[in-house]
N, C-alpha and C positions, 0 to 999 in steps of 0.2 A: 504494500500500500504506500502513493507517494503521501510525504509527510508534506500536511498546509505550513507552506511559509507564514511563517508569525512575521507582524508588524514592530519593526522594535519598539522600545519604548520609548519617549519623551522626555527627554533629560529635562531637568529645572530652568535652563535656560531656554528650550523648545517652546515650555510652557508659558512664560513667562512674556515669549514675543508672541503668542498664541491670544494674549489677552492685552492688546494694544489700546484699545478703548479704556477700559479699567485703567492699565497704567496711564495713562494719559488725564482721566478725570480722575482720580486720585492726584497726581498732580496740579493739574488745577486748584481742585479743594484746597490741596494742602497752601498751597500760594495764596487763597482766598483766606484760610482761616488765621494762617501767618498775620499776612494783613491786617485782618480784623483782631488779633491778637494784639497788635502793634501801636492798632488805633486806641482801641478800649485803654493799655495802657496809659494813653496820653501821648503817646508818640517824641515822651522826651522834653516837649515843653512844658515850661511855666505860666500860669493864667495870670501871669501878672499887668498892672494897670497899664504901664508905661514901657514896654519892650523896647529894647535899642537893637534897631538893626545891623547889626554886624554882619557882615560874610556867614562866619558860622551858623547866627542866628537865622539868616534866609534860606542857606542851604539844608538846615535841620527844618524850616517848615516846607521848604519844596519837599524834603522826603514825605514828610506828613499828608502832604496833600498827595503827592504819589501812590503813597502806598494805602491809602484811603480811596483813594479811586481804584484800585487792586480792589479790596476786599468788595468794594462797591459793585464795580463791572464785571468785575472775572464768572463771577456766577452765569450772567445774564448771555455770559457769551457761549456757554458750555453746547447750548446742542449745536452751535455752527462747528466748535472745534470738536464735537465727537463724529457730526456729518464728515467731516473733512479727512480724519484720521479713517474710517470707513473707506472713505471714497483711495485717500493713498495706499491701504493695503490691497485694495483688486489691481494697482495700477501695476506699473513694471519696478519701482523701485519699494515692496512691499516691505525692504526687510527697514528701509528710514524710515518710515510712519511714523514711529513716533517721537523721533528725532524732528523728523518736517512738522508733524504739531506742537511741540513748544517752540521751534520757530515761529509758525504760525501766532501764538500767542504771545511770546515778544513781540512779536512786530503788532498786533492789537496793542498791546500795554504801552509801548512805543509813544503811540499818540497819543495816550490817556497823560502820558509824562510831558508831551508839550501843553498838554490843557492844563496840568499842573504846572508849570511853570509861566502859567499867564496867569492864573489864580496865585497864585504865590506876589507876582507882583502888584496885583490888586489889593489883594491882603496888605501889603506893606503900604499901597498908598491911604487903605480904609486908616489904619492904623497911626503912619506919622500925621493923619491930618483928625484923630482923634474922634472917629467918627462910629468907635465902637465901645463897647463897656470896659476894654482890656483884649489879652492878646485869644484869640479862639473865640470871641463872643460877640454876640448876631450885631447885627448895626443900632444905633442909635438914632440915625437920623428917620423919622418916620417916612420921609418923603422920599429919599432914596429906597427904602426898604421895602414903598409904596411901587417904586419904578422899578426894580428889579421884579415884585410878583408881575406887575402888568406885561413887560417883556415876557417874562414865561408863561404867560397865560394868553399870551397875541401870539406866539410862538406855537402853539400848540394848533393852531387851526392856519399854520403857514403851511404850502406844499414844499416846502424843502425839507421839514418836519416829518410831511406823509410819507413824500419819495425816501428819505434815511429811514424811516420804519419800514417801509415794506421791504429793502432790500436787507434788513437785519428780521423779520421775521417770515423770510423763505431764505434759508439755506440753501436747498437742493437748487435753485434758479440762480444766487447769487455765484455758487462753485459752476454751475454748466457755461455759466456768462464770463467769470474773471479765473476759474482755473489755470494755474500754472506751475510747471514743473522746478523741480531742481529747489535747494538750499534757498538760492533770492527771490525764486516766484514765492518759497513759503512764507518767506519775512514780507515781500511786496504783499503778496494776501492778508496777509494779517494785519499790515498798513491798511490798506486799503478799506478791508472792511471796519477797525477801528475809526479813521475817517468817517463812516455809513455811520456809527453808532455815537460817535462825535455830534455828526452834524444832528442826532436826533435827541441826545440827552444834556449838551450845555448847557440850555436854560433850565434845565431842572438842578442841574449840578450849582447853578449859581444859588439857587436857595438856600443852600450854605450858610452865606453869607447873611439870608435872611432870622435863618432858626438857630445860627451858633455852630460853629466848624467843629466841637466838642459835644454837640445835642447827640447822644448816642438814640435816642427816639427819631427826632429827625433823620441822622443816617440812615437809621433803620428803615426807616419809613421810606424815602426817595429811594433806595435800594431794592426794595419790595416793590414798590411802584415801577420803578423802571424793567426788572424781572418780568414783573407782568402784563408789562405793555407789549413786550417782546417776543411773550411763551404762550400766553394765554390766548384761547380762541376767541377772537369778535371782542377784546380787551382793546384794543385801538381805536374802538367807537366809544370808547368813555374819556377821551383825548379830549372831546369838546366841551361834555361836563367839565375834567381837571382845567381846561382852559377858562370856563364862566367862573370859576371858585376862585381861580387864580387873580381873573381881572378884576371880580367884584372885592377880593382880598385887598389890591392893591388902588382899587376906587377909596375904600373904608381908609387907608394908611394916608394918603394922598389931601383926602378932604380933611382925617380929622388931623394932619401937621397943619393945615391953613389955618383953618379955628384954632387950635392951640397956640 
């Protein structure tokens, strides 16, 4: 009788690239929850009244803000970067999958680090011109505070707002349309669609500025929000409600700075 050739078996390493998605959203997470680790603690700064901008001191709130938008985005971005690690293992270089996904998701985080670095210098203008309670805490002045909700709440019923959602929540359209191969299409990808996610969540990202760069509710909350504007089915038709709340928020801030 001939003998059935046995299948060998699967070393730890065989297994291991056998589950490219897992590794892949396990890192993410982990980079998320780092993040959010990072933030929760404080991120290193002091809430004090009078902050003097030093070098060091701006480069420690750029990390802040950095790695605050990490823990904030990274979630939101998980089913394009698990579509995508999918789509690189049927390709021809299946064995970098997931090498090419956290490129991919550098180059996402990439631009989330330029938006931190324009929110950083914001911050330090809110700040040397005294226009907040101290260092990480929401604005003082009603009227600006008023014009930033109105901005994000006219923003939201903009179509450069629609068109950036809808190419962040279809993956499978967004990869058939801008796929590209090799090491710099994965960082270009991930540029790229970070830019899509960019142009759809700034103005929410500035409310920040509104509710307190340390409101760990607030975070919470625009984080959740923005997840779900993104995952959630028929979640992008309540854009116009968040938009009427936002502008009637920023009417109410607006008129009661003039009375006052």
């Amino acid at each position: 009788m001939a003998h059935l050739k046995q299948t060998p078996a699967l070393g730890p390493v065989e297994k291991l690239v056998r589950r490219d998605k897992l590794i892949v959203l396990i890192s993410a997470l982990l980079i998320a929850v780092l993040a959010a680790w990072y933030t929760l603690a404080g991120a290193g700064i002091s809430m004090s009244m009078n902050p003097v901008w030093t070098p060091d001191y701006a480069l420690l709130n750029f990390a802040m803000w950095w790695v605050m938008m990490i823990a904030m985005m990274t979630p939101s971005a998980a089913p394009m970067l698990l579509l995508y690690v999918a789509v690189k293992r049927m390709g021809a270089g299946a064995d970098q999958a997931v090498w090419l996904s956290l490129l991919f998701l550098a180059g996402y985080l990439l631009v989330w680090g330029g938006f931190s670095l324009i929110a950083t210098a914001a911050q330090w203008q809110i700040e040397i011109l005294d226009l907040s309670m101290g260092a990480m805490m929401p604005l003082t002045s009603r009227s600006i505070a008023g014009a930033v909700l109105l901005l994000a709440g006219c923003y939201q019923f903009s179509g450069i707002k629609d068109a950036c959602l809808r190419h962040c929540r279809s993956p499978s359209a967004f990869l058939a349309d801008h796929n590209q191969p090799g090491a710099k299409g994965a960082l270009r990808l991930g540029i790229l669609h970070g830019g899509y996610c960019l142009g759809c969540c700034w103005a929410m990202m500035a409310l920040l500025f509104v509710g307190g760069l340390m409101n760990l509710y607030w975070i919470a909350g625009l984080a959740l929000y923005v997840l779900a504007e993104k995952t959630l089915p028929k979640m992008h038709r309540f854009s116009g409600v968040t938009g009427a709340v936002l502008i009637t928020s920023g009417a109410y801030f607006l008129i009661s700075s003039l009375i006052n």
